[in-house]
C-alpha positions in Angstrom: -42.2 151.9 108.4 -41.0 155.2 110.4 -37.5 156.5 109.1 -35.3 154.9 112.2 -32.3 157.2 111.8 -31.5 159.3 115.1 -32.4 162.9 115.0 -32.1 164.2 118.4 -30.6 163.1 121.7 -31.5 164.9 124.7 -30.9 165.0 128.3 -32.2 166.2 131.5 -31.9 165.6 135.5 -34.5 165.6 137.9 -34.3 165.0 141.5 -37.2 163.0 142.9 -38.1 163.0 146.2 -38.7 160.2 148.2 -41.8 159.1 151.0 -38.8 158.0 153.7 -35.1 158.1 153.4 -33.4 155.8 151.6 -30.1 154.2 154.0 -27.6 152.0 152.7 -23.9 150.6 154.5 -22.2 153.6 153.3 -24.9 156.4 152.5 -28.4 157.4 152.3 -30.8 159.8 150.5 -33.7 161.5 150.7 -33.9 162.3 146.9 -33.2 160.2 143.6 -31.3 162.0 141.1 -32.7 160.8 137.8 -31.2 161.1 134.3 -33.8 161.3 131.6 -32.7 160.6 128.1 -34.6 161.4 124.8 -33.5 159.7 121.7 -36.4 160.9 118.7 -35.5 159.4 115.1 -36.4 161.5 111.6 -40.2 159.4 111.8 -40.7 160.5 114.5 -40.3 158.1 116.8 -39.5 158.9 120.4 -37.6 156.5 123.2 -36.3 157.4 126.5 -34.0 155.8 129.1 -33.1 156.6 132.3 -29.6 156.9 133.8 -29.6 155.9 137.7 -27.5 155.0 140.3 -28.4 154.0 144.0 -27.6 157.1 145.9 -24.5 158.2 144.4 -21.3 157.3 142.6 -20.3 155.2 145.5 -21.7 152.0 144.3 -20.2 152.2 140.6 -18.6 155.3 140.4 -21.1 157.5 138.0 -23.6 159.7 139.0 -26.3 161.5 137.1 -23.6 164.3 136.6 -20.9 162.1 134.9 -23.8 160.3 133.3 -25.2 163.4 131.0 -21.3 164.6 130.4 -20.3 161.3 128.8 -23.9 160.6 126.7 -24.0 164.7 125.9 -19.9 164.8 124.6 -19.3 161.3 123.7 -21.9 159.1 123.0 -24.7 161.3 121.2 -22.2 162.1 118.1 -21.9 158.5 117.9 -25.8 158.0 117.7 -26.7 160.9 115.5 -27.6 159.8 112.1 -27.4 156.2 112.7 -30.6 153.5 113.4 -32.2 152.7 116.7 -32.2 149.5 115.7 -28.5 149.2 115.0 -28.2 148.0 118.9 -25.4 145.8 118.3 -23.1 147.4 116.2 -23.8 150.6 118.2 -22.9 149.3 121.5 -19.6 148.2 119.6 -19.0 151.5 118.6 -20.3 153.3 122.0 -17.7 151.1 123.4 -14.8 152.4 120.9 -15.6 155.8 122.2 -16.6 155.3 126.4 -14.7 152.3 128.2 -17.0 151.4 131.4 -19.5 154.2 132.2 -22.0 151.5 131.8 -25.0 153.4 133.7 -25.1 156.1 131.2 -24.4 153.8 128.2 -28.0 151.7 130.4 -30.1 155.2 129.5 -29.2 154.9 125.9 -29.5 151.1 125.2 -33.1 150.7 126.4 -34.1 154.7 125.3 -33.2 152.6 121.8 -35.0 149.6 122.4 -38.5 152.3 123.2 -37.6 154.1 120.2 -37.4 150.7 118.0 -40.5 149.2 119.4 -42.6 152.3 119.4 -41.5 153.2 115.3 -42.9 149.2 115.2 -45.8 149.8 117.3 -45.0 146.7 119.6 -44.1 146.2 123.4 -40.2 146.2 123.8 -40.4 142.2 125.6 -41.2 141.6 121.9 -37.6 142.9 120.8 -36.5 140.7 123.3 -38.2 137.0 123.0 -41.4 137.5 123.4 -43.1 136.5 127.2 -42.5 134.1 129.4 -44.6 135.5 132.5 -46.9 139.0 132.7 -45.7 140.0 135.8 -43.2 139.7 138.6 -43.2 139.5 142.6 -41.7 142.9 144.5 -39.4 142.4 147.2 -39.7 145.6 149.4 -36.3 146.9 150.7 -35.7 148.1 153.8 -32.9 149.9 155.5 -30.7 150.2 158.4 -33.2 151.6 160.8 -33.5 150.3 164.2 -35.4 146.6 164.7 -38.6 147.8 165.5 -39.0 151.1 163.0 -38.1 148.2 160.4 -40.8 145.5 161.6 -43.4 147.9 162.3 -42.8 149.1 158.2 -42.7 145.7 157.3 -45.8 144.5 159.4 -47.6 147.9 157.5 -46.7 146.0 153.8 -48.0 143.0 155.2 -51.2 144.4 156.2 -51.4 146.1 152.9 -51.3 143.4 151.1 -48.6 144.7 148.9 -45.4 142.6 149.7 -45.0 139.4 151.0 -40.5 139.4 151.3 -38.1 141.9 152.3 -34.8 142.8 152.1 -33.0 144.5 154.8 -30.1 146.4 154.1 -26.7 145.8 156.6 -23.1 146.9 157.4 -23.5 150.6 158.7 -23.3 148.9 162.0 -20.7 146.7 164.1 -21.3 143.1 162.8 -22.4 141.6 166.3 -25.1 144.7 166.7 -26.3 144.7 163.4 -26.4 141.1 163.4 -28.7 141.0 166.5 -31.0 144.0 164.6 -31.5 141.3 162.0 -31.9 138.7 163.9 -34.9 140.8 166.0 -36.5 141.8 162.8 -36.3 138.1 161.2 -37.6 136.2 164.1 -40.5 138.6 164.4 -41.6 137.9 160.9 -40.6 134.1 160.2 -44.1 133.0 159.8 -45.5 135.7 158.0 -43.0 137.1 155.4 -39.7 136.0 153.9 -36.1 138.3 154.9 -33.4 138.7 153.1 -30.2 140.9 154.0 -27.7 143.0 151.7 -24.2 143.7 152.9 -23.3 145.9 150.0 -19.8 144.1 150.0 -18.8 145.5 153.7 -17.9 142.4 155.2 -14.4 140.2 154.7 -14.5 136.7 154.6 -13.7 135.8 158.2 -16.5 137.9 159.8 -19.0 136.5 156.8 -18.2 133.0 158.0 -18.8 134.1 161.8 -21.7 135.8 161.5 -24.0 134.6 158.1 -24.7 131.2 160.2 -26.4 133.3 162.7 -28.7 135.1 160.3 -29.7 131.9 158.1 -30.5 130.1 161.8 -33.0 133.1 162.2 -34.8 132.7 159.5 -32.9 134.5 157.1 -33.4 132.9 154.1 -31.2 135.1 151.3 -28.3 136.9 151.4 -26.7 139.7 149.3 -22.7 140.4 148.2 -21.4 140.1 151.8 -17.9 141.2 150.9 -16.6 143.1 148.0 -17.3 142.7 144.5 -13.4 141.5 143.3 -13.5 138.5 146.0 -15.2 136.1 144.0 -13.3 133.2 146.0 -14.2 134.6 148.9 -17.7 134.3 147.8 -17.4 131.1 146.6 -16.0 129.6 150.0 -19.5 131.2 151.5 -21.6 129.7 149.1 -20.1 126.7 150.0 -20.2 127.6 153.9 -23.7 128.6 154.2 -27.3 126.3 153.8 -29.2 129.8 152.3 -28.3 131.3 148.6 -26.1 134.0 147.9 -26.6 136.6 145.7 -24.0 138.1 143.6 -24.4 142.1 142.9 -21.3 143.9 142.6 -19.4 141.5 142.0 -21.7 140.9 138.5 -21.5 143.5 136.2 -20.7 141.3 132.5 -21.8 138.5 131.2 -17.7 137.3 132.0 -19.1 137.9 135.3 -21.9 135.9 135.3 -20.0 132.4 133.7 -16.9 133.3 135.8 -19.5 133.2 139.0 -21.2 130.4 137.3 -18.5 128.1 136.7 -17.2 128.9 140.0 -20.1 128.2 142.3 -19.5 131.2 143.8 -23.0 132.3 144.0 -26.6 130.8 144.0 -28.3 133.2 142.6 -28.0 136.6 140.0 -29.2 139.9 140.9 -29.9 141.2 137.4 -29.7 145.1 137.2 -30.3 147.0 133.9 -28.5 149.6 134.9 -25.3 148.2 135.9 -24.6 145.9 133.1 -25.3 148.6 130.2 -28.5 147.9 129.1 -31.4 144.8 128.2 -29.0 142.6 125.7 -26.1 142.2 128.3 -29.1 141.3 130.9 -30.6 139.0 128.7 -26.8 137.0 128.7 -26.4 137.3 131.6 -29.7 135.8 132.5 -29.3 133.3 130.2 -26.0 132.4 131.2 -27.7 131.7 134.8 -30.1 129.8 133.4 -27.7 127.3 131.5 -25.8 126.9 135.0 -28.8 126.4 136.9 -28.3 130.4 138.8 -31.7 131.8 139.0 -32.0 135.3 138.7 -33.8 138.0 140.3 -34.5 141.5 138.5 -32.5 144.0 141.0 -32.9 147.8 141.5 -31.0 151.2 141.2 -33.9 152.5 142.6 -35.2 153.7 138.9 -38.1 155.3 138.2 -41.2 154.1 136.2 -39.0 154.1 132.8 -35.9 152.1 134.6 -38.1 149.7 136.3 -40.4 149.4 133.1 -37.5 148.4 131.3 -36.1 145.8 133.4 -39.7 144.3 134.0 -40.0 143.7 130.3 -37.1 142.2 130.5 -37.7 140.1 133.4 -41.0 139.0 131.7 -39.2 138.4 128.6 -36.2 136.0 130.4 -36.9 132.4 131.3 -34.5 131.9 134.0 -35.5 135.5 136.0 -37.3 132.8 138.5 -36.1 134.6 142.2 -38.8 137.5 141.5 -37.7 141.6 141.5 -36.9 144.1 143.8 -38.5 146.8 141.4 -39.9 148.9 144.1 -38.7 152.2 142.8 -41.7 153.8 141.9 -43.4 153.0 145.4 -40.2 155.1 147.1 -40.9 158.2 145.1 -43.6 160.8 146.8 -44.1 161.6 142.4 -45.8 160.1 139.9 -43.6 160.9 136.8 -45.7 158.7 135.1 -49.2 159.7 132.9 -50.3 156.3 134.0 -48.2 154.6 136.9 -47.3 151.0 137.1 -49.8 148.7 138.2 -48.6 146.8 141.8 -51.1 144.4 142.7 -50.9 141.4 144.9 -47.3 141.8 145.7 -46.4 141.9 141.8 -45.5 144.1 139.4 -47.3 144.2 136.1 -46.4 144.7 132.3 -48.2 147.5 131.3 -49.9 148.2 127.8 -49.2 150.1 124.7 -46.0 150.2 122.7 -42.6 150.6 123.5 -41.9 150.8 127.3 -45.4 151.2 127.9 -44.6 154.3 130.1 -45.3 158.0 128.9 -44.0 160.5 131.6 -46.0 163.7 132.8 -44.5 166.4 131.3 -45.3 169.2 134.0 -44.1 166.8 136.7 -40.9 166.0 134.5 -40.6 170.1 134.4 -41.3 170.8 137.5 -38.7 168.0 138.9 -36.0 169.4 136.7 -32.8 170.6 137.7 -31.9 173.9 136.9 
């Protein structure tokens, strides 16, 4: 058995570029800005995590920046000289020290998990349960380009072979035009692929009720946190409103969340992030709190890299009730392959990959060379 105590903790950020830009409601990029964090143990042992937000602080309100400050001043003296497979009682402690921040404390929880399943020499879905699938379906995301730029991309997928549903992103626009955008895009691709939209909580309640109908009589067949993340009742009275599932994202961060959601009715399905919720365990709850309620989930993005998106694949694998497939495109945006040997997409899926831990070892001249100085 390798000696598990923590040695080192190290960070880095890298900015990765991207093959198109990346457009949200309220932002775009053209780069992801990736944390990278090293946790190696006295055997030996080395685990990374990666700390990632969707294009900025404006989704949660970290950024990369934020993210090494609070693991670099507050969270590695916590870690040093204790186990990386003390999870638990270090997420307790973590939480002592850092209220929230729950990106950066993400980076640390599964660069533990690597650590522990590497020292063991197994995969980290072991850690975790063991497997319930090998791989998941990829939904690609698009964004809030004009009807025909988004069809054309989506009609390039389907030739490809590579994904079979997308996700369009909404809100940047007036809700009757960007309505109508949708509307184009869905109707165009009703027989052939499956749409879903993401409002990124832009819309109130009255215009939701207005304008969802519309979208679900196109074709649309999912929807995404139409209004923002604290109006659970609002979300709850669309639910009720409209004959396609909504997804809950912002407003589901906890596994409190997840059973207040749950118990509510307020959404009909989970968009499970790693990222968001601080790591694999709380994901694993919250999943499993879905599951007991009859919520499926669906393994969501923060636009990670190979590490991020290996980690919540395991997981994904791992987790019963993760039944509405992924959105774990991340890797496919980025024009570099940080990765020694990149994740297999096949058939619309993403697959586990072999080897311990994560699976994932990066390229370290790509890793250099991406580095911010």
């Amino acid at each position: 058995m390798h000696d598990l105590t923590i040695d080192r903790v190290q960070t880095r950020l890298l900015d990765v570029p991207l093959v198109r830009p990346h457009r949200f409601a309220r932002t775009g990029m053209t780069a992801q800005p990736v944390m990278l964090l090293t946790i190696t143990t006295s055997g030996g042992a080395t685990g990374t995590g990666e700390g990632v937000v969707p294009g900025g602080p404006w989704w949660g309100g970290e950024s990369v920046e934020t993210m090494q400050l609070v693991v670099e001043r507050y969270l590695a003296p916590v870690l040093l000289g204790r186990r990386v497979d003390d999870i638990d009682c270090l997420q307790r402690d973590l939480g002592d020290v850092v209220a929230g921040n729950l990106f950066a404390k993400a980076a640390v929880e599964v660069a533990l998990h690597d650590a522990w399943a590497r020292a063991l020499g197994v995969p980290v879905h072991t850690l975790l349960g063991g497997l319930a699938r090998t791989s998941v379906p990829v939904t690609w995301a698009l964004g809030t380009e004009p009807a025909g730029e988004v069809v054309d991309e989506a009609l390039a997928k389907l030739d490809g072979g590579g994904h079979t549903s997308f996700k369009l992103k909404m809100g940047a626009q007036e809700p009757a035009a960007d309505v109508a955008r949708v509307v184009e895009v869905a109707e165009k691709l009703r027989d052939s692929a499956s749409v879903r939209v993401d409002l990124n909580a832009r819309w109130d309640l009255a215009t939701s009720l207005r304008w969802l109908p519309a979208l679900a009589d196109a074709g649309v067949d999912l929807v995404e946190q139409p209004v923002p993340a604290a109006e659970v009742d609002w979300l709850r009275q669309i639910s009720a409103d409209l004959r396609i599932p909504v997804m809950a994202d912002e407003s589901l961060r906890t596994p409190s969340d997840a059973f207040r959601l749950a118990s509510s009715g307020a959404a009909g399905v989970f968009s499970v992030k790693t990222t968001k919720s601080g790591g694999l365990r709380r994901c694993a709850e919250i999943t499993a709190i879905g599951a007991a309620a009859g919520v499926p989930c669906h393994a969501g993005t923060s636009i990670e890299g190979p590490v991020g998106t290996a980690a919540t694949l395991h997981l994904a694998c791992a987790a019963p009730g993760m039944t509405w497939g992924s959105e774990l495109f991340g890797p496919l945006l980025m024009t570099e392959q940080l990765a020694v040997q990149p994740l297999r997409y096949a058939d619309g899926h993403l697959h586990l990959p072999d080897g311990p831990g994560l699976g994932v070892d990066l390229d370290p001249a790509v890793v250099e060379r991406l580095t911010r100085r």
